[in-house]
C-alpha positions in Angstrom: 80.7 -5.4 -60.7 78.5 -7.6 -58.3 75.8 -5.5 -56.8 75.9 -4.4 -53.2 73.0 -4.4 -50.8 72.9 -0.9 -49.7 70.8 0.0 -46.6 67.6 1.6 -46.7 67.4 4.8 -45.1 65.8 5.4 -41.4 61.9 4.9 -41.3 62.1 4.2 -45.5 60.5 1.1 -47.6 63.7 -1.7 -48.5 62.1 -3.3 -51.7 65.9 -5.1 -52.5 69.3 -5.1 -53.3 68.6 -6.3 -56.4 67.2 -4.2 -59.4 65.7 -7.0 -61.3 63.4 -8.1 -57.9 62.3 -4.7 -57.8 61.0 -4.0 -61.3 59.5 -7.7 -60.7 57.9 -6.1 -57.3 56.6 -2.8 -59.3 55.1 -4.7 -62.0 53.2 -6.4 -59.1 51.8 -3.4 -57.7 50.4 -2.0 -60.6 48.7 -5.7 -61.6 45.4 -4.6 -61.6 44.0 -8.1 -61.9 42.1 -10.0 -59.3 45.1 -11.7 -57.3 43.9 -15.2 -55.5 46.2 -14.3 -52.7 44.1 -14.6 -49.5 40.9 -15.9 -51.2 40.6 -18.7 -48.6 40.9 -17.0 -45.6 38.3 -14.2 -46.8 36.1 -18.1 -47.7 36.8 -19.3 -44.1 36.0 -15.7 -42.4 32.5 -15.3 -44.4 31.1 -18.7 -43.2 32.7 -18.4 -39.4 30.2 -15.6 -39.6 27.6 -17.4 -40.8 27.5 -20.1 -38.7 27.5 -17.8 -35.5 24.6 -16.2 -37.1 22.3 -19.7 -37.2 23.6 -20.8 -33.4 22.5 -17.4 -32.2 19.1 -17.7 -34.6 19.0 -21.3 -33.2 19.1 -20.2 -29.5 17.0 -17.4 -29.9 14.2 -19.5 -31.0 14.6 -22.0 -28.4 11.2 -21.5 -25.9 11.6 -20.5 -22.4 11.3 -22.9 -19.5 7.8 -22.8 -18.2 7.2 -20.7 -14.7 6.9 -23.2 -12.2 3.6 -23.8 -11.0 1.8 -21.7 -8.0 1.5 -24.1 -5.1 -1.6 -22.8 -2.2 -1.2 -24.3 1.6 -3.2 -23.6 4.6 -6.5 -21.2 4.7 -5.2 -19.6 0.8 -5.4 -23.2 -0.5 -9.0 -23.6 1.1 -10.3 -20.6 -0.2 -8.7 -20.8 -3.5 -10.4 -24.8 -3.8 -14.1 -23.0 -3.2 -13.8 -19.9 -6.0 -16.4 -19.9 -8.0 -16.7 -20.5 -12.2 -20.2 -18.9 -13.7 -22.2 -16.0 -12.7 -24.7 -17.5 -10.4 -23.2 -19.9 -8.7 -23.9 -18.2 -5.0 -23.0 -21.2 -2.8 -18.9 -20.3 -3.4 -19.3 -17.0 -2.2 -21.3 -18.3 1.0 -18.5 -20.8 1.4 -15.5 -18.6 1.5 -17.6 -16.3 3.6 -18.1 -19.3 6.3 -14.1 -19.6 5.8 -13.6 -16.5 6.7 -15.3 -15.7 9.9 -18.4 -16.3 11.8 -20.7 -14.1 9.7 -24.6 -14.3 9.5 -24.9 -14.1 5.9 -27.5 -13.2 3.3 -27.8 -12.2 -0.6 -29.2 -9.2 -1.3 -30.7 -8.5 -4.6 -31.9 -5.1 -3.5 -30.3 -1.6 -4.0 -26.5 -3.5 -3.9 -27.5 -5.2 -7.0 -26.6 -4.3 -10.4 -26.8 -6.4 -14.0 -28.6 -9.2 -12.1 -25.1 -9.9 -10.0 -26.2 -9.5 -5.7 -24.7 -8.3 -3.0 -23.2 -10.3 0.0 -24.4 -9.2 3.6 -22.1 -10.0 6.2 -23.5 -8.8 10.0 -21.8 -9.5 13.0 -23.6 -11.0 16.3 -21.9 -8.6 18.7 -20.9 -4.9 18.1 -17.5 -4.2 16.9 -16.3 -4.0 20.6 -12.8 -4.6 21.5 -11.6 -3.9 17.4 -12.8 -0.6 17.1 -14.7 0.6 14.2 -11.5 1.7 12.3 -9.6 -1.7 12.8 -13.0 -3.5 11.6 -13.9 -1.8 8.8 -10.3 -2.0 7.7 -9.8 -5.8 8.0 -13.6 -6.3 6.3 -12.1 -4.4 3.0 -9.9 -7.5 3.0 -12.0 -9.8 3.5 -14.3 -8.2 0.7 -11.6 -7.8 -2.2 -11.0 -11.9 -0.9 -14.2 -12.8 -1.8 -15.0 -11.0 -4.7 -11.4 -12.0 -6.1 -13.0 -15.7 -6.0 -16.6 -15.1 -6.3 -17.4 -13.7 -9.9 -21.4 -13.6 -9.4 -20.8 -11.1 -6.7 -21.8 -7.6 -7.2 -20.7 -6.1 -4.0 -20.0 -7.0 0.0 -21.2 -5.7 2.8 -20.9 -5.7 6.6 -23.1 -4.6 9.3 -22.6 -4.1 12.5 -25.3 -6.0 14.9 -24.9 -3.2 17.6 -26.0 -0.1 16.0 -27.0 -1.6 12.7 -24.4 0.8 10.6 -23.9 -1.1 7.3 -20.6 -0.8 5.0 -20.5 -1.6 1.1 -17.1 -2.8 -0.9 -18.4 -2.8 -4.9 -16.6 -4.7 -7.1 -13.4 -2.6 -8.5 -11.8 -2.5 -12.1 -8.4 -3.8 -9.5 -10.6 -6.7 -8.2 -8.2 -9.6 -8.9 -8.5 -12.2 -10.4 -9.6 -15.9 -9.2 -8.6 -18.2 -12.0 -5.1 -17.3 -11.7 -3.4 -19.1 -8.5 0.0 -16.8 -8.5 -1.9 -13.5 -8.8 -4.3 -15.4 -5.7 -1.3 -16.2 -3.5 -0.2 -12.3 -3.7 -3.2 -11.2 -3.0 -3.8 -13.1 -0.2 -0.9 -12.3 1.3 -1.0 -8.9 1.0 -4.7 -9.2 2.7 -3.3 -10.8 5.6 -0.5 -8.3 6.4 -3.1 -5.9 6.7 -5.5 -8.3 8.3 -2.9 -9.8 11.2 -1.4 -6.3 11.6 -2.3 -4.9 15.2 -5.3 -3.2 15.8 -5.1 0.5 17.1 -6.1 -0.8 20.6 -3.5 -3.4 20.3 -0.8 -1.0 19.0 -1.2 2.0 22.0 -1.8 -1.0 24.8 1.6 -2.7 23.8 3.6 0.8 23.3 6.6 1.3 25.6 5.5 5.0 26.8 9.4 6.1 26.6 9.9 5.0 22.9 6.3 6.1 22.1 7.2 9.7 23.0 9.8 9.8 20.9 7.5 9.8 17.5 4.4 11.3 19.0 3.1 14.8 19.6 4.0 15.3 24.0 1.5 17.2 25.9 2.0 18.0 29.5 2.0 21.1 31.8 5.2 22.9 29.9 3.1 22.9 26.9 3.5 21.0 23.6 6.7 18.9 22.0 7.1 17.3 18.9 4.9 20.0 17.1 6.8 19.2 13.5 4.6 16.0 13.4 1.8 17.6 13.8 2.5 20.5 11.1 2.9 17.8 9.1 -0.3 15.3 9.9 -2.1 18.3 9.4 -0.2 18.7 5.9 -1.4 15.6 4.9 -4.6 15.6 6.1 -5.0 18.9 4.0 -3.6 17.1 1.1 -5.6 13.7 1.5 -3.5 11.6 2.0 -3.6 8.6 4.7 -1.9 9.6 7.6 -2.2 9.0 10.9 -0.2 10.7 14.5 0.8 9.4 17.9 -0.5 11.9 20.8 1.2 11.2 24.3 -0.8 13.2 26.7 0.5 13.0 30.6 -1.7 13.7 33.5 -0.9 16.2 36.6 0.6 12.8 38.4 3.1 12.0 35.4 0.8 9.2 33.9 1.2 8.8 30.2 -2.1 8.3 28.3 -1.3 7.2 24.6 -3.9 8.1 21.5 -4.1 7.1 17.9 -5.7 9.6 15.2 -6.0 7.6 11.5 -6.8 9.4 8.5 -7.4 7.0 5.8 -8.1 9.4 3.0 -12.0 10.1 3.6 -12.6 9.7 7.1 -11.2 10.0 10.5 -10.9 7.3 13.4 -8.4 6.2 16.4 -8.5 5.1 20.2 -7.5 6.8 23.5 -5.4 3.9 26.1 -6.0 4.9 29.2 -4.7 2.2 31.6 -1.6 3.9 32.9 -3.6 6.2 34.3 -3.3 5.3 38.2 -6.4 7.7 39.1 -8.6 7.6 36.0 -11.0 4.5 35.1 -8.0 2.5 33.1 -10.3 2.1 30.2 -9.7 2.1 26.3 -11.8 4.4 24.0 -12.3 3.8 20.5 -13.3 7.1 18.6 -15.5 5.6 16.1 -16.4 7.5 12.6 -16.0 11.0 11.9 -16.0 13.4 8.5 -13.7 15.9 9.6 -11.3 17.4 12.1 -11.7 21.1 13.3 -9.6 23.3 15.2 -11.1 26.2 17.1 -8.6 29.0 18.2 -10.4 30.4 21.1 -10.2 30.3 24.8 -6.5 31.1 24.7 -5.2 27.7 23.1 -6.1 25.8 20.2 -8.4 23.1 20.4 -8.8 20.1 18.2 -12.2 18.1 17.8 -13.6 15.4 15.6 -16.8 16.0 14.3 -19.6 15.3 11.5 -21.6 18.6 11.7 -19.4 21.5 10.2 -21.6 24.2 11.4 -21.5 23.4 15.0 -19.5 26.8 16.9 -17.3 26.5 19.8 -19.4 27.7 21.7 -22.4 24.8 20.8 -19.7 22.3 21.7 -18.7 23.6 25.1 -22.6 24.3 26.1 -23.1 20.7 25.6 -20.3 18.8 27.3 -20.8 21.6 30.5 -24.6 21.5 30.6 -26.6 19.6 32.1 -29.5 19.7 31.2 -30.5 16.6 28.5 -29.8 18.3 25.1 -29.9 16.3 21.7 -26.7 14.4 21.3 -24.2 15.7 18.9 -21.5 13.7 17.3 -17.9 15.3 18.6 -15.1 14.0 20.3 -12.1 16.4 21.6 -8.8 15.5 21.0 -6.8 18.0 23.1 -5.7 21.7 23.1 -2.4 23.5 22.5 -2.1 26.5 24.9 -1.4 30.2 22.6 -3.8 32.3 20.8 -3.2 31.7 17.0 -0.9 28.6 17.3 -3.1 27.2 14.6 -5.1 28.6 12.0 -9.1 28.0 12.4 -9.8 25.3 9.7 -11.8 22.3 9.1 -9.9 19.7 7.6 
């Protein structure tokens, strides 16, 4: 009798119909020898591999496409042409100096000096005028890390100002950059002239739209004081050293706005007082000049706010010598203004 195929069950293995295909197929199974089946393809996988192996080793040790070179125009390209190469050649530094402004200048091998490298004495002809002290001193620190990024027999610069003779000193700083790299120059410099070409206090309170400057400055006026939070938190930073600076709008019995800066730039206080909205006062701008700390007095019903050097000076030394007069020695102190309310602010000196 002819065998039948029969059909596997559901979900089972169909070797065959046929008995003598699957005793062949057993005996296949349990061949334990190595079977040649497939050896090629395992061949052809193995060295796929291994070529994508050396094209990725091959890329990898390609070298990377140079940076393209730094290119200097205008005033950075002057400057960077005149930086100096050895310790002792002075000439560069009095170059870029000449570059740089209309300084009287001098080396110094005096107390500036240190390992045999001077210091560079810049003075100004005129006093600091219509800059300010603040605004001058902060555009000189540029011009300083400049030349001492370019000039690497200098020691030190310095500035002094030909009104009251008040000298400044910038030392050279682990950050100083450096001059023989021409990318590192360009950022620099252009970082420096931000700062530099940014408006000076004067220029930022004479240009201020009143109405917008309120908005972001501590109001005073006859109902009292608005704004206060920015003041908490100048105060805060102040406290804290940080740089900080606040906007004060104060407004006359007439309604004129008279706008003031106050800059704290870590160690020292400065800022200006615009005046020429002021219909009935003399229309003129104040720069505050250089002070060590602010003070706030709680006394006389209100709070009062002063600059000052001398931290033992009372309220009462302060008032006696704006009211008297009689020709007392002059004390450093400029007032700032006064927030009506006993115990509005704490007594401190900041």
């Amino acid at each position: 009798m002819k065998n039948k195929y029969i059909s596997p069950p559901f979900l089972s293995t169909s070797f065959s119909e046929s008995g003598k295909k699957a005793k062949d197929r057993f005996s296949n199974i349990l061949n334990t020898k190595a079977k040649k089946t497939g050896a090629g393809l395992v061949a052809f996988a193995v060295m796929t591999v291994f070529a994508a192996g050396a094209l990725v080793a091959c890329k990898s040790e390609e070298p990377e496409p140079p940076e393209a070179e730094t290119v200097l125009t205008g005033k950075a390209a002057e400057l960077y042409a005149l930086r100096g190469g050895d310790i002792g050649e002075i000439t560069s530094a009095l170059d870029i100096a000449g570059r740089l402004g209309p300084f009287e200048t001098e080396i110094n091998y005096g107390d500036g000096a240190a390992d045999n490298m001077p210091e560079l004495m810049l003075s100004f002809a005129e006093p600091f005028g219509e800059r300010g002290e603040y605004d001058c001193c902060r555009i000189m620190l540029q011009y300083a890390d400049l030349i001492l990024t370019l000039a690497p027999e200098l020691n030190s610069v310095a500035w002094r100002d030909g009104g009251s003779g008040v000298e400044w000193h910038s030392p050279r700083k682990a950050d100083t950059g450096d001059g023989t790299n021409a990318a590192a120059f360009a950022r620099r410099y252009a970082g420096a002239m931000v700062e530099i070409e940014s408006p000076t206090v004067r220029e930022y309170l004479e240009a201020a739209e009143p109405e917008e400057f309120r908005e972001h400055a501590l109001v005073l006026n006859y109902m009292g004081a608005e704004n206060r939070p920015l003041l908490d938190a100048f105060l805060d930073d102040v406290k804290n050293r940080r740089p900080t600076s606040l906007d004060v709008v104060q407004y006359t019995v007439e309604g004129d706005p008279i706008l003031s800066r106050i800059v704290y730039d870590g160690y020292r206080y400065y800022g200006g007082k615009d005046s020429s909205r002021d219909r009935f006062g003399d229309g003129l701008y104040l720069d505050y000049g250089e002070y060590d700390h602010l003070r706030v007095f709680n006394d006389y019903g209100a709070a009062n706010f002063y600059l000052l050097d001398d931290t033992s000076l009372t309220h009462e030394d302060i008032m006696h010598y704006f009211m008297s007069s009689a020709n007392l020695e002059p004390i450093k102190v400029r007032t700032l203004f006064y927030i009506e309310g006993e115990n509005e602010y704490e007594e401190a000196i900041y």
